[in-house]
C-alpha positions in Angstrom: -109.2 -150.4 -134.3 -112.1 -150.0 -136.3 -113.2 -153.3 -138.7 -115.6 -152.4 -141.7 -116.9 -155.3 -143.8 -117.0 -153.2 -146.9 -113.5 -151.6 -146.4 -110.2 -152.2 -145.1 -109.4 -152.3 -141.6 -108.5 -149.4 -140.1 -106.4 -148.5 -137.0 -107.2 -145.8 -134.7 -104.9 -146.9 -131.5 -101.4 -146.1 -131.7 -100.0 -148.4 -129.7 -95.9 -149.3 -128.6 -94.6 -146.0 -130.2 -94.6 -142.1 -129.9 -92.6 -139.4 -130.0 -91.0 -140.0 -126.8 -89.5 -143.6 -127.5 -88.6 -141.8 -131.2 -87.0 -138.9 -129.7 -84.5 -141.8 -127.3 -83.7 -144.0 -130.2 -82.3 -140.7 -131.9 -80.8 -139.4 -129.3 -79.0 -142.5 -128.3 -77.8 -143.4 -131.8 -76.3 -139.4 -132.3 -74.5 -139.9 -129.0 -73.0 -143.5 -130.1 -72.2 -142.1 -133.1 -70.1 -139.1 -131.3 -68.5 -141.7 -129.0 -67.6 -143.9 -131.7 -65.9 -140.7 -133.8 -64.2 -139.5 -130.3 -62.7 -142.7 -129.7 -61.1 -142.7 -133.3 -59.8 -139.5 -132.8 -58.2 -140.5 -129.6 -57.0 -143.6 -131.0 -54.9 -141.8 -133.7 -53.6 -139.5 -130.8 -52.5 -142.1 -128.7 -51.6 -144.7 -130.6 -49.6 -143.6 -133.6 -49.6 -145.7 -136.2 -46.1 -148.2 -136.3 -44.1 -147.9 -140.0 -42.4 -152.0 -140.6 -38.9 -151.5 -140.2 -36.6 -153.4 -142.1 -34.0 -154.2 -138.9 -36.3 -156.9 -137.7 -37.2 -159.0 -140.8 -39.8 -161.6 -139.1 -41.8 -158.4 -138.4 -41.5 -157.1 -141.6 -42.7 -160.1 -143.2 -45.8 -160.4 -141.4 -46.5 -156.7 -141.9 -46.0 -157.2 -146.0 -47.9 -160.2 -145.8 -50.8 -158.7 -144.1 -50.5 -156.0 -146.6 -50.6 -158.0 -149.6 -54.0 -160.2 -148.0 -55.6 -156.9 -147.3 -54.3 -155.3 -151.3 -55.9 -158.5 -152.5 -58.5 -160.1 -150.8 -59.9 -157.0 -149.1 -58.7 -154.4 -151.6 -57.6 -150.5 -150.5 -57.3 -147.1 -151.9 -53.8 -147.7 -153.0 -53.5 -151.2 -154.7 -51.0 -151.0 -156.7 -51.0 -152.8 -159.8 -51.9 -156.1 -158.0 -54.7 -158.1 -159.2 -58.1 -157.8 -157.1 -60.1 -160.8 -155.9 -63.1 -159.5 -155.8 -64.7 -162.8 -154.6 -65.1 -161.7 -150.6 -66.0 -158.0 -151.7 -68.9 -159.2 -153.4 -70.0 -161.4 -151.0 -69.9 -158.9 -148.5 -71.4 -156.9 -150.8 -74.5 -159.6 -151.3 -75.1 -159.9 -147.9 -75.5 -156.2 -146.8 -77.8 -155.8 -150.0 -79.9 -159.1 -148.9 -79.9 -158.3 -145.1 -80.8 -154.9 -145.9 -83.5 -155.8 -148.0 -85.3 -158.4 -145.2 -84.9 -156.0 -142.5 -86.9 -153.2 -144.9 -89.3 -155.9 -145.2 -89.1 -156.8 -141.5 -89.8 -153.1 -140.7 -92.9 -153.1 -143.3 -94.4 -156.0 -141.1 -94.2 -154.9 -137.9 -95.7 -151.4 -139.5 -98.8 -153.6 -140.3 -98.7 -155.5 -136.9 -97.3 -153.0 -134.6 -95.6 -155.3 -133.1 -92.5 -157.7 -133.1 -93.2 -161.3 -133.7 -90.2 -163.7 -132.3 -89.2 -165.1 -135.7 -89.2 -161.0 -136.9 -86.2 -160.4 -134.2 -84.4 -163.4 -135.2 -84.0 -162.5 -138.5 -83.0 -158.6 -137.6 -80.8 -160.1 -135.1 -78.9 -162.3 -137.9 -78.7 -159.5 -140.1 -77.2 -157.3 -137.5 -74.6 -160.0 -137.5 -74.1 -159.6 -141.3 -73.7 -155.4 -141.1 -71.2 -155.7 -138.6 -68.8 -157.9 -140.4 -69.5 -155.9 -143.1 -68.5 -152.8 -141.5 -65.4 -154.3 -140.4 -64.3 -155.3 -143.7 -65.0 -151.4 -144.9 -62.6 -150.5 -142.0 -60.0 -152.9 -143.3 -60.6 -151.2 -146.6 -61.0 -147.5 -145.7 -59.3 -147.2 -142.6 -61.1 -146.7 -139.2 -61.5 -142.6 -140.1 -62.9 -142.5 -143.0 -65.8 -145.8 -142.3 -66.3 -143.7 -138.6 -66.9 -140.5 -140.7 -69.2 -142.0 -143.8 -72.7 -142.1 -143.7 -72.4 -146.2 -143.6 -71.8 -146.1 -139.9 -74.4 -143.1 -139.4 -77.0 -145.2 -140.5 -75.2 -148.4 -138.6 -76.0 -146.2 -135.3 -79.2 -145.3 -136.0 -80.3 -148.8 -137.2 -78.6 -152.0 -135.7 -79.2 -150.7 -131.9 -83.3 -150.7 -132.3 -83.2 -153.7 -134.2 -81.6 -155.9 -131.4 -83.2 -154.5 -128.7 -86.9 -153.8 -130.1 -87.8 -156.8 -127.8 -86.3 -155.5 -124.6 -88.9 -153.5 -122.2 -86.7 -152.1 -119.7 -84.8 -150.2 -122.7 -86.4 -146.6 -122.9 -86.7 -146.2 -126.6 -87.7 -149.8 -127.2 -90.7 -150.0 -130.0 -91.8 -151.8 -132.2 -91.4 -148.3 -134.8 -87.8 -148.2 -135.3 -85.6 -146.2 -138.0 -85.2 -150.1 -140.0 -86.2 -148.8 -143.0 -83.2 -146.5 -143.5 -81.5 -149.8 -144.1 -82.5 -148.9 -148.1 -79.6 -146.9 -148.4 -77.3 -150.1 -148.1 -79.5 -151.7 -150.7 -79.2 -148.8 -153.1 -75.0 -148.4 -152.6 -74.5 -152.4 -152.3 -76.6 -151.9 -155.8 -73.8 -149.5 -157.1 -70.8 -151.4 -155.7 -72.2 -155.0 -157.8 -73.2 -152.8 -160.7 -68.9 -152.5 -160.9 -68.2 -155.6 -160.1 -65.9 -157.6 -162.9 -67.8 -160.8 -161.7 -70.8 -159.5 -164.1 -69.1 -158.8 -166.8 -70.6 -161.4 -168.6 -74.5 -159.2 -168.7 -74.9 -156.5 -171.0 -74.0 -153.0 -169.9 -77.2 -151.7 -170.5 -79.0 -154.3 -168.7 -77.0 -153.6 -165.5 -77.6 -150.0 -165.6 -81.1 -150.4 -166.3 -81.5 -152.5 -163.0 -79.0 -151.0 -160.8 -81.0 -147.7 -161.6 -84.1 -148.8 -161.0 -83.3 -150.8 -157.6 -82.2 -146.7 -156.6 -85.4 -145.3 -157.7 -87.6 -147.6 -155.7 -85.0 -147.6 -152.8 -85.4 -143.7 -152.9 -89.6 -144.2 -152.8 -89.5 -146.3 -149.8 -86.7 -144.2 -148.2 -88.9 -140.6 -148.7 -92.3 -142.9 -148.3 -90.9 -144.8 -144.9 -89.8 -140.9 -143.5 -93.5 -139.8 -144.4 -95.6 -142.6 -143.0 -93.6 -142.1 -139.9 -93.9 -138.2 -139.1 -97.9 -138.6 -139.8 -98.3 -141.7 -137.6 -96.8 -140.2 -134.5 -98.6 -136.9 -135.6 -98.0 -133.8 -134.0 -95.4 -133.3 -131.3 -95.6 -131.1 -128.5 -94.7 -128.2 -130.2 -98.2 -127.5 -132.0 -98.7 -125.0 -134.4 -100.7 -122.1 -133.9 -103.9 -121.7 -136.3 -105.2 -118.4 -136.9 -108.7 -118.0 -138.7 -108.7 -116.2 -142.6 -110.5 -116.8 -145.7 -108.5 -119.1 -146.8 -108.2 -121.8 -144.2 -106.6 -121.8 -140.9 -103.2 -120.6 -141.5 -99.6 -120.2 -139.9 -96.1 -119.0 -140.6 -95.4 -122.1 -141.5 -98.4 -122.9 -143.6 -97.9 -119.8 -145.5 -94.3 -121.4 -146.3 -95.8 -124.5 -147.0 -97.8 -122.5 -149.5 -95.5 -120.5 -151.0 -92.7 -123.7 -151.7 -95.5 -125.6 -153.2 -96.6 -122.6 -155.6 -93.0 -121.2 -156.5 -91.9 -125.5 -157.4 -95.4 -125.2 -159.5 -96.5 -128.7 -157.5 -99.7 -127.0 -156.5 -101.7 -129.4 -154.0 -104.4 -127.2 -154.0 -105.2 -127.4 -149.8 -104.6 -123.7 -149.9 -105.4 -121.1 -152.1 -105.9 -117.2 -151.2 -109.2 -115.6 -151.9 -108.9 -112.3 -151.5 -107.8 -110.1 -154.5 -105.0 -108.7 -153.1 -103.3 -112.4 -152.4 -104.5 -113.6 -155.9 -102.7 -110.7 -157.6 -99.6 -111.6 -155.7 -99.5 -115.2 -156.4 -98.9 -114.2 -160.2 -95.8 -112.3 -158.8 -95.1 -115.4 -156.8 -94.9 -118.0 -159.4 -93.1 -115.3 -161.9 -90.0 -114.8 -159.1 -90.3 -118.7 -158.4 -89.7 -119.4 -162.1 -87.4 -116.8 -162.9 -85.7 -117.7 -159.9 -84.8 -121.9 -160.1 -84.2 -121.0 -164.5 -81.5 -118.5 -163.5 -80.3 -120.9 -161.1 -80.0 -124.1 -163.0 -78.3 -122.0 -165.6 -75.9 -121.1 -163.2 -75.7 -124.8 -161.8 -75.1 -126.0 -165.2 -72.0 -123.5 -166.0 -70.4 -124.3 -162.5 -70.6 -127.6 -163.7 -68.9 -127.5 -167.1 -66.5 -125.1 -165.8 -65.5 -127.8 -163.0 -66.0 -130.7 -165.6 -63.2 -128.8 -168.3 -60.7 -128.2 -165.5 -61.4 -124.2 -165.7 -63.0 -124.0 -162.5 -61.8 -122.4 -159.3 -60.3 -124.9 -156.2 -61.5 -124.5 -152.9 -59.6 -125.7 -149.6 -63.2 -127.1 -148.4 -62.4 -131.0 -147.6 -61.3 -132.0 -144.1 -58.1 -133.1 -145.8 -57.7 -129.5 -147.5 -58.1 -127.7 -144.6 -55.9 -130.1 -142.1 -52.9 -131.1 -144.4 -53.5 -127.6 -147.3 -52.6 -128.6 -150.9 -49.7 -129.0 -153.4 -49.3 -127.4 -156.7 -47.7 -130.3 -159.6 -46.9 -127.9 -163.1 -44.4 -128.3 -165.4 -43.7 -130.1 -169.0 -44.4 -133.1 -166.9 -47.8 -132.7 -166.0 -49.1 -130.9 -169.1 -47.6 -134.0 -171.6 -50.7 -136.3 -171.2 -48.5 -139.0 -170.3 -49.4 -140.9 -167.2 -46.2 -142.2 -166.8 -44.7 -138.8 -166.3 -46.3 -137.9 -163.2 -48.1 -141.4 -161.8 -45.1 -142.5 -159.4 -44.6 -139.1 -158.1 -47.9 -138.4 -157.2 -48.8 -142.0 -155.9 -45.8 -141.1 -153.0 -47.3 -137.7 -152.3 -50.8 -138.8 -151.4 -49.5 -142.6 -150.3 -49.7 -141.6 -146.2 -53.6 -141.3 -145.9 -53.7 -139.5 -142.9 -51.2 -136.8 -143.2 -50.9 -136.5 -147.3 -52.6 -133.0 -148.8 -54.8 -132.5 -151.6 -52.9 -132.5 -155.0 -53.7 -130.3 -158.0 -52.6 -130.2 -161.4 -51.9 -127.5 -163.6 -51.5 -127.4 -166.7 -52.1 -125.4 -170.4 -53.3 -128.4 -171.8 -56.8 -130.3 -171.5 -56.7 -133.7 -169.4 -56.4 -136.6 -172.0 -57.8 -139.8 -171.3 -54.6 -141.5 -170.1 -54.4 -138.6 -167.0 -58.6 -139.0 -166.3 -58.4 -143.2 -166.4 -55.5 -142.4 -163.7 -57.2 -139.8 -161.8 -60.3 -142.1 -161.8 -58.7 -144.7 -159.3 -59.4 -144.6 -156.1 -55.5 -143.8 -154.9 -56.2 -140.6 -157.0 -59.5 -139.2 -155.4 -57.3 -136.5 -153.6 -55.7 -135.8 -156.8 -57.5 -132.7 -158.9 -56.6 -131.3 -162.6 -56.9 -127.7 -163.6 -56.5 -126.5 -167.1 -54.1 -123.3 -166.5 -50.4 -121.8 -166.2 -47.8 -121.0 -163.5 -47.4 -117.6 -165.9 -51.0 -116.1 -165.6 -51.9 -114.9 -162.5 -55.4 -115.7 -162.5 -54.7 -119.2 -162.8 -52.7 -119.0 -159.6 -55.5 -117.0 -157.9 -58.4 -120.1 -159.2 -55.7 -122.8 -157.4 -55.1 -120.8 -154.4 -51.1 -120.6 -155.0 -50.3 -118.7 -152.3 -52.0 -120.7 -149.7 -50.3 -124.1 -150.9 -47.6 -125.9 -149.3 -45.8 -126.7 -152.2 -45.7 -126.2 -155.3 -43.3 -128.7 -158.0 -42.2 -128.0 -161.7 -41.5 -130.9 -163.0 -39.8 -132.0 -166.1 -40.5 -134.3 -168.7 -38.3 -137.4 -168.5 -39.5 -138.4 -172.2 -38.6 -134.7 -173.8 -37.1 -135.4 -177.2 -36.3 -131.9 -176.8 -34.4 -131.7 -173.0 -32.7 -128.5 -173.2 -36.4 -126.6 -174.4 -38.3 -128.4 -171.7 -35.6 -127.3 -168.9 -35.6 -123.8 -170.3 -39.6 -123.6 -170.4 -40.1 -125.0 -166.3 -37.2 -122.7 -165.6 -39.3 -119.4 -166.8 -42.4 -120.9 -165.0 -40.4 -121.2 -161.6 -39.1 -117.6 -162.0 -42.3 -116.1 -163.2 -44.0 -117.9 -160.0 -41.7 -116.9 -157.3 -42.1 -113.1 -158.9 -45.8 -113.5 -158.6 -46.0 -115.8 -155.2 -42.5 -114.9 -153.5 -43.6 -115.9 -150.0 -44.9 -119.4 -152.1 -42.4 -122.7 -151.7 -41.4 -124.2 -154.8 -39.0 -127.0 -155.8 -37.7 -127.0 -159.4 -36.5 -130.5 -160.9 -34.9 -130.1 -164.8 -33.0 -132.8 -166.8 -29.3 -130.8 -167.1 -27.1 -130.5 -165.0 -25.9 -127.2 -166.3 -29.5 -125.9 -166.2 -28.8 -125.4 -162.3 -26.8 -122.7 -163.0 -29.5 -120.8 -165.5 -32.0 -121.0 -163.0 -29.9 -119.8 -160.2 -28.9 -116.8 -162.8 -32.9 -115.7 -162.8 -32.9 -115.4 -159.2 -34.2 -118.9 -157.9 -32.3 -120.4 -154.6 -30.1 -123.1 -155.1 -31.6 -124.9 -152.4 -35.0 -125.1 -154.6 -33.5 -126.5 -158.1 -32.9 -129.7 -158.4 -31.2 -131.8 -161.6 -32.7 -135.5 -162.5 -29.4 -136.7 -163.4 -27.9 -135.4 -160.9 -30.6 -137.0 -158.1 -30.8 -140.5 -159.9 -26.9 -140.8 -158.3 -27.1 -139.4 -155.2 -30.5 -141.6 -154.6 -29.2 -144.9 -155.7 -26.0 -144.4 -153.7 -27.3 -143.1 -150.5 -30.5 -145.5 -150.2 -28.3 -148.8 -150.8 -26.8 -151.0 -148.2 -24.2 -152.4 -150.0 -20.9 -151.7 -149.8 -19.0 -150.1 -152.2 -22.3 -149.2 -154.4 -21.8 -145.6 -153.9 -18.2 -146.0 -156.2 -20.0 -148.7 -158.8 -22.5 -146.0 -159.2 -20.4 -143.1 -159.1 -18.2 -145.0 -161.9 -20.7 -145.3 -164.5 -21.1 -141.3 -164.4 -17.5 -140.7 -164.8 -15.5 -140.6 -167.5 -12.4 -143.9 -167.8 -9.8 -143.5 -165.6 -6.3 -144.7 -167.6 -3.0 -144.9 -166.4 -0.8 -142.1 -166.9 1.9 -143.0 -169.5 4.8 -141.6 -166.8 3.7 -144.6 -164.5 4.4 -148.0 -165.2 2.2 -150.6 -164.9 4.1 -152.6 -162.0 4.0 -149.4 -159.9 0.5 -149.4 -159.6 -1.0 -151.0 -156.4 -3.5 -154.3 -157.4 -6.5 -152.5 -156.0 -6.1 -149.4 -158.0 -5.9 -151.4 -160.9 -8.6 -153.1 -160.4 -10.3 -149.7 -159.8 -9.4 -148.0 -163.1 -10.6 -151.0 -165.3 -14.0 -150.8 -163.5 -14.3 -147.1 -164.7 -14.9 -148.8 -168.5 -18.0 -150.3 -167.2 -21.4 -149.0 -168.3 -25.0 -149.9 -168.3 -26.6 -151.7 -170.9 -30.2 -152.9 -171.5 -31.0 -155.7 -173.5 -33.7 -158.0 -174.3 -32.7 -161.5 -172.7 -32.6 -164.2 -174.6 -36.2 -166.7 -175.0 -34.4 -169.5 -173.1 -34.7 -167.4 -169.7 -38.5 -167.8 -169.9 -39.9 -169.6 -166.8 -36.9 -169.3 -164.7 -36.1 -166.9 -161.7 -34.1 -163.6 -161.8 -31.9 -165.0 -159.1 -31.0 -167.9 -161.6 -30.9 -165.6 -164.8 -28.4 -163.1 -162.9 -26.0 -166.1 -162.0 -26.7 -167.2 -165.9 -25.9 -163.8 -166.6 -22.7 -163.5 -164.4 -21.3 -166.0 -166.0 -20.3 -163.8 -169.4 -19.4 -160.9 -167.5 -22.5 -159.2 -167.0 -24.0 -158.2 -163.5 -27.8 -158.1 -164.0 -29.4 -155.4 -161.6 -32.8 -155.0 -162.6 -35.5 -156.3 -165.6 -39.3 -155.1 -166.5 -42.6 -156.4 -164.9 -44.4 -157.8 -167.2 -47.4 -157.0 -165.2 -46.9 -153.5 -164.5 -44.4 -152.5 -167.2 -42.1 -150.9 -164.3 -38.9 -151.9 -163.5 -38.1 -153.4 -161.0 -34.7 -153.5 -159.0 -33.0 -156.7 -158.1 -36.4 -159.3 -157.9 -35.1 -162.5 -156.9 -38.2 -164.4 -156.8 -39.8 -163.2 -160.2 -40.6 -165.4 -162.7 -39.2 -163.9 -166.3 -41.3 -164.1 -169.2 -40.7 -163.5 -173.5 -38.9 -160.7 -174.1 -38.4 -159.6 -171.3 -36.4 -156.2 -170.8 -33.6 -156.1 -168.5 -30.6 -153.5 -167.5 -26.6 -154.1 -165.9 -23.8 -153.6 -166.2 -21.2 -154.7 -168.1 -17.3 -154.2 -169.9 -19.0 -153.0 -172.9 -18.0 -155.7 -175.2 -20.1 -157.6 -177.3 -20.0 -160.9 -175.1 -23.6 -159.9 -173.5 -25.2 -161.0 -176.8 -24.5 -164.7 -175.7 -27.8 -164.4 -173.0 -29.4 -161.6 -175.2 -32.4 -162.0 -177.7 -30.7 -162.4 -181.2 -33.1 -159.6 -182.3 -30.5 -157.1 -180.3 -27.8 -157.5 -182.6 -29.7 -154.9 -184.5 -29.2 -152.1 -182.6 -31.0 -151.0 -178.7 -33.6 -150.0 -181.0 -35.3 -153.1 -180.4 -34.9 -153.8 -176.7 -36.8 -150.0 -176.1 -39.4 -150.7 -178.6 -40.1 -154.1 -176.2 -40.1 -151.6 -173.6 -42.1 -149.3 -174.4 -44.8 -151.7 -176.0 -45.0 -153.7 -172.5 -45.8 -150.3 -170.8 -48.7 -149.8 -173.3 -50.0 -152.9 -172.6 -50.3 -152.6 -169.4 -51.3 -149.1 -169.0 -54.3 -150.3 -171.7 -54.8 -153.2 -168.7 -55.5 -151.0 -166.1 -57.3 -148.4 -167.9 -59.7 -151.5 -169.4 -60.1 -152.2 -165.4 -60.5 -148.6 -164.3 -63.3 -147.8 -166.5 -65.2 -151.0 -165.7 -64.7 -151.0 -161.7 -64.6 -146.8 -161.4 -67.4 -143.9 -162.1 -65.8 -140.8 -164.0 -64.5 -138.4 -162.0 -65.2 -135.2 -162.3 -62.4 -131.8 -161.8 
């Protein structure tokens, strides 16, 4: 170390690191990262993971319950509609940004002392604490896979080893230089994740953005700054560069790349420059290809870009989910309405299994409107892509890869005001698709029953076309435990069954009697009557019951979906609920006087309960959510 009165003190001893002890700590943090991924890997292998069954209930519980804390309390990429406390994600989210931040300023002291006081590894040491608990929480959140895979744990590796054992001797790669800085990356994304937070709702948009982008500019400066101060204070390694002698300067290979990066990006240090007249005539040829060169490419950058951002772009199976699970084609009147509702519960059960669920893409004629981006912009849906295109053109099927998907659905519109148009228009899509992708699976799904027939006419399998009406049956009496359900259901499709006039009426058995008046019963929705407010649906179906009418289902109030048979709900105003009933006119004694108008009034209630609580979540969306682009 050299001290100069007039100047600053200057060190000329490297002391406690080199190349060697750098060269360990990387090595050994790669190869904990490769254990740490092998292990996962294994883990999924060997232990699959266990689906809650329903035949032991006490299990089930704990399983729902544990689900629920996590949905909550932890949050996940398939919430629901259930409300987020974002309390512990913040706070998490605090103290990675705040242990991040005095570790970087650990690391920045030990630079200037080259060594590690005791109250320096104390404080490392409690932060480590703090990243770990913070990793297991993104684990909780993201799954064991995906954390493993992200560059969270990456840095976790290369970090949190060096920093607890910088004051061990006997470890090889212990120094005082460690990779702490790096630690600026959690400062910069715990930046981002607080930026979203509903908890700072109450500062000005602009003001958040401001800060949040300048905590990443700085964090980018020390990150780029902390990389540089570190390759020039080990200095050169033992592979050395070999010099030769020229005009210009000693030069290399290398040097002469150096050179030519610096002069085509127009930085232009100035350290080199050629002197004879041959190299100065071809550094105007240089900078003209340089130029030319990054214009034509940004151009092209920038079209990419629009074309992905307006859905006209071309898929590609390039994820690790693409390529292990493929992808699945959604078409149809349903996905091209711009209603979320149309297509939100079907795709939520195709990408609900994280592990094995492919990549999803939607096609459609018609551009994305905002309902379909606010959905797409949740994280449930960041598998879920939308393409502006038709199953009848066969470019479009080329740009979404149709022959290489899995599957590939035409769905219909359950809110056509037109059914019989909407069936005939998926029914030429299906057939134009199997004409142009006939090796391609496909499963058709159209509101009429009689449509089945039509689409079996233009040459699609039987086994591929599906009719809603037809499915809503066979679903609800097949996936129910009760007995008898399957004839209830089957009874409100068919027509009354009367009593021949040949037979008298003591010649018919009591149970078929009993049979043929249930064939008059129908289902009816209705708006319950104010008084139910406050109590449960348990005591509003025995209420209920008691005129004759067997309550089965009512709407959420906080998700605007119906919901079959919820004891324990709480029923609010106008609330919206379906049974079954004789179809006389004694339900109106538990109905909302309003229904005596007409069902006009109890579907208006309906459908204004789903717009305000899709206008709910898309409110929450765009504040917690970045755009997502196609």
């Amino acid at each position: 170390m050299d001290e100069d009165d007039d100047g600053p003190r200057v060190i000329t001893e490297l002391t406690g690191a080199s190349w060697a002890r750098t060269w360990w700590q990387l090595l050994f943090s790669l190869v904990l990262y490769a254990i740490l991924i092998v292990l996962v890997k294994i883990k999924e292998r060997v232990i699959p993971r266990k689906k809650p069954s329903k035949a032991h209930p006490e299990t089930f519980a704990v399983d729902e319950a544990y689900k629920h804390f996590i949905a909550v309390w932890v949050g996940d990429d398939d919430t629901g509609d259930l409300p987020q406390k974002e309390l512990l994600q913040d706070f998490l989210a605090c103290g990675q940004l705040i242990g991040s931040l005095l570790c970087v300023a650990c690391w920045v002291v030990k630079a200037y002392r080259m060594e590690v006081p005791y109250c320096v590894h104390v404080l490392d040491c409690i932060c480590c604490f703090l990243f770990f608990a913070h990793t297991v929480f993104v684990i909780l959140r993201k799954g064991a896979t995906a954390t493993v895979l992200s560059a969270h744990v990456l840095v976790d590796c290369l970090t949190i080893p060096w920093l607890c054992l910088q004051k061990t001797p006997s470890i090889r790669g212990s120094s005082w230089l460690s990779p702490g800085y790096l630690r600026v990356y959690f400062v910069m994304s715990g930046t981002s994740t607080l930026a979203g937070s509903s908890n700072l709702e109450w500062l000005p948009e602009i003001a958040v953005k401001g800060a949040q982008t300048a905590v990443e500019f700085l964090g980018l400066i020390v990150l780029l700054a902390g990389t540089m101060w570190t390759l020039e204070l080990l200095g050169e390694t033992s592979f050395d560069d070999v010099y030769f002698a020229a005009d210009m300067g000693d030069i290399s290979f290398y040097q002469m790349v150096y050179f030519t990066f610096i002069t085509m990006s127009t930085v232009g240090y100035g350290d080199y420059s050629p002197v004879t007249v041959l190299g100065r005539a071809f550094v105007f040829v240089l900078i003209l290809v340089g130029v030319t060169f990054f214009s034509y490419a940004t151009v092209q950058l920038v079209e990419l870009q629009g074309l992905q951002a307006s859905g006209k772009g071309r898929y590609r199976l390039s994820s690790a989910r693409a390529r292990r699970n493929g992808h699945v084609i959604v078409a149809g009147s349903a996905a091209q309405c711009g209603q979320r509702f149309a297509i939100e519960a079907f795709l939520r059960n195709l990408v609900a299994d994280h592990e094995s669920a492919p990549e999803v893409v939607i096609l459609a004629r018609t551009p994305c409107s905002e309902e379909v981006q606010s959905m797409l912009r949740e994280p449930w849906a960041r598998h879920v892509f939308y393409f502006i295109g038709s199953l009848l053109n066969s470019d479009d099927l080329e740009r979404v890869c149709a022959t290489k998907s899995k599957m590939t659905f035409v769905l219909c519109n359950i809110n056509s005001s037109k059914p019989d148009d909407d069936d005939d228009a998926n029914i030429l899509r299906a057939a134009t698709f199997t004409r142009q992708c006939p090796r391609a699976p496909l499963r058709l799904v159209v509101l009429r029953v009689n449509k089945l027939k039509v689409a079996s006419n233009l040459g699609l399998p039987r086994s591929w076309c599906f009719a809603l009406n037809s499915l809503k049956t066979s679903l609800a009496a097949t996936n129910s435990l009760c007995p008898g359900v399957s004839t209830l259901v089957l009874n409100l499709v068919l027509r009354n069954v009367a009593r021949p006039p040949h037979i008298r009426a003591t010649d018919v058995p009591p149970w078929l009697a009993r049979y043929m008046a249930s064939t008059c019963y129908a289902m009816r929705g209705l708006m319950l009557d104010p008084s139910f407010a406050g109590k449960t649906f348990r005591e509003a179906a025995l209420e209920c019951a008691k005129v004759g009418v067997l309550l089965l289902a009512v709407q959420s109030q906080e998700t605007g979906q119906i919901v079959l048979n919820p004891s324990r709900m709480k029923l609010g105003r106008d609330t919206v609920a379906f049974g079954i009933d004789d179809g006389d006119d004694d339900y109106l004694e538990i109905a909302d006087p309003r229904c005596a108008d007409g069902p006009e009034v109890w579907v208006e209630a309906l459908r204004e309960c789903r717009r305000r609580t899709a206008a709910k979540r898309i409110h929450r969306v765009e504040q917690h959510t970045p755009a997502k682009q196609a």
